[in-house]
LUMVEX-24765 format. One line per 3 residues: their letters; for each residue x, y, z of C-alpha. Coordinates in steps of 0.1 Angstrom, whole numbers, m for minus. Example, Ala and Ser with C-alpha at 12.3 -4.5 7.8 and 13.67 -1.06 7.14 Angstrom:
BEGIN
as = 123/m45/78  137/m11/71
END
This chain:
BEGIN
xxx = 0/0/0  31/23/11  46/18/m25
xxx = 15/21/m45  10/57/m28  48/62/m33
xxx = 39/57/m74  11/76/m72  25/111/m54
xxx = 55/105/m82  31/102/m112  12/131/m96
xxx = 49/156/m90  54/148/m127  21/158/m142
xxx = 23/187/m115  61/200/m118  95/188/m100
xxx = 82/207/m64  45/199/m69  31/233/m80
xxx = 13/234/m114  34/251/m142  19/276/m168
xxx = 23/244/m192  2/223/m170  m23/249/m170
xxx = m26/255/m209  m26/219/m214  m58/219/m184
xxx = m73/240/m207  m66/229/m242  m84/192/m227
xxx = m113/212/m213  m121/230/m249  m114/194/m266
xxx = m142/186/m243  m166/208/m246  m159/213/m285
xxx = m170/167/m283  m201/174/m266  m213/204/m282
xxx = m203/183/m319  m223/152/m300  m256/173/m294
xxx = m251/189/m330  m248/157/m342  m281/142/m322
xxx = m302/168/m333  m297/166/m366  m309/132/m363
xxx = m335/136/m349  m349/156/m371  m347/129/m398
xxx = m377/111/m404  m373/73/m401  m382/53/m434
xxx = m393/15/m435  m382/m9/m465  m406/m42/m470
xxx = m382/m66/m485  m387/m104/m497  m368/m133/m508
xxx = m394/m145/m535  m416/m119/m562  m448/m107/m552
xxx = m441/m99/m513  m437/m135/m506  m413/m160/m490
xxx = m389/m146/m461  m398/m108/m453  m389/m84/m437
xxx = m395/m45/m426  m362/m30/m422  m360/8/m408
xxx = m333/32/m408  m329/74/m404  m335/91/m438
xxx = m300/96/m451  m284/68/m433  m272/35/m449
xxx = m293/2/m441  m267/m30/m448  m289/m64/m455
xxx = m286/m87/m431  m272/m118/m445  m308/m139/m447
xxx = m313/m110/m475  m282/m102/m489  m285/m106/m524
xxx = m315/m124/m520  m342/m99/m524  m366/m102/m552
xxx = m390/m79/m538  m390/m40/m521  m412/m15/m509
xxx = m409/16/m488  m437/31/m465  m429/67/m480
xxx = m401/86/m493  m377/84/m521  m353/54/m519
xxx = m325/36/m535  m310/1/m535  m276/m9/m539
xxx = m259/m38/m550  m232/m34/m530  m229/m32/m486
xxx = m223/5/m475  m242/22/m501  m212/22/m528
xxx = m224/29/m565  m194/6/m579  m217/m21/m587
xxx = m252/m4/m594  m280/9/m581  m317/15/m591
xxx = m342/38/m572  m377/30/m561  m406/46/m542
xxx = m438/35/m524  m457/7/m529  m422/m5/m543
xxx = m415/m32/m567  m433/m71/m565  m409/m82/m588
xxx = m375/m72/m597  m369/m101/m618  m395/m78/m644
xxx = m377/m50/m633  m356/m30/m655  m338/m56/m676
xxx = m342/m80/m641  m305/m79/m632  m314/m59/m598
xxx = m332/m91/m589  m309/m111/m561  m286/m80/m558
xxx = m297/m58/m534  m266/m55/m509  m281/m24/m489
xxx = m305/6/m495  m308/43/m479  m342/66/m483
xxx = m345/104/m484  m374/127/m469  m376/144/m502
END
């Protein structure tokens, strides 16, 4: 116990100066951490309100056309990427949002490298019919908009 205080009153002279008063460094660098700080939180409840202002959009997604097989409503911010789970990664043959403008990607983390396509509500029943049907089985992840 006598040595761990011994390390401790050490650690504390070095942070604190050789004869244990606080030097006009340690005192700018108190400071500097403090506006770090508050500069985090203040980004933080930036951040969180500009979240919650985003509505919240639903996708309907299914392994087989017309709605049918495994399903699934899936729900993410507007503006935020939603990665399939596997059970639905490139497996999807048919999506529908609640509202909202949205697009599908065939790739996870909403990259474009692969393609994309964009759909709205009620959605699609079957993407094998859609387009020239190679978005059918694709769909890696998706993101909606408000607008």
């Amino acid at each position: 116990m006598k040595s761990s205080i011994l390390s401790f009153t050490g650690a504390l002279a070095l942070v604190l100066g050789v004869n244990g008063a606080p030097t006009s460094e340690t005192a700018r660098d108190l400071s500097q951490v403090a506006a770090l700080k508050e500069a985090a939180v203040t980004a933080r409840g930036t951040e969180a309100r500009d979240v919650e202002k985003r509505a919240q959009h639903c996708v309907y997604v299914c392994t087989n056309t017309d709605f049918q097989g495994l399903c699934q409503n899936q729900c993410a911010q507007a503006g935020i990427c939603y990665n399939e789970p596997d059970s639905f990664n490139d497996q999807i043959s048919a999506i529908g949002p609640d509202s909202g403008y949205c697009r599908a990607f065939f790739d996870k983390d909403c990259q474009l490298s692969s393609g994309h396509f964009d759909f709205t509500s009620p959605g699609i029943s079957d993407l094998r019919r859609y387009g020239d049907g190679s978005a059918n089985d694709k769909i890696s992840s998706w993101m909606c908009s408000d607008s």
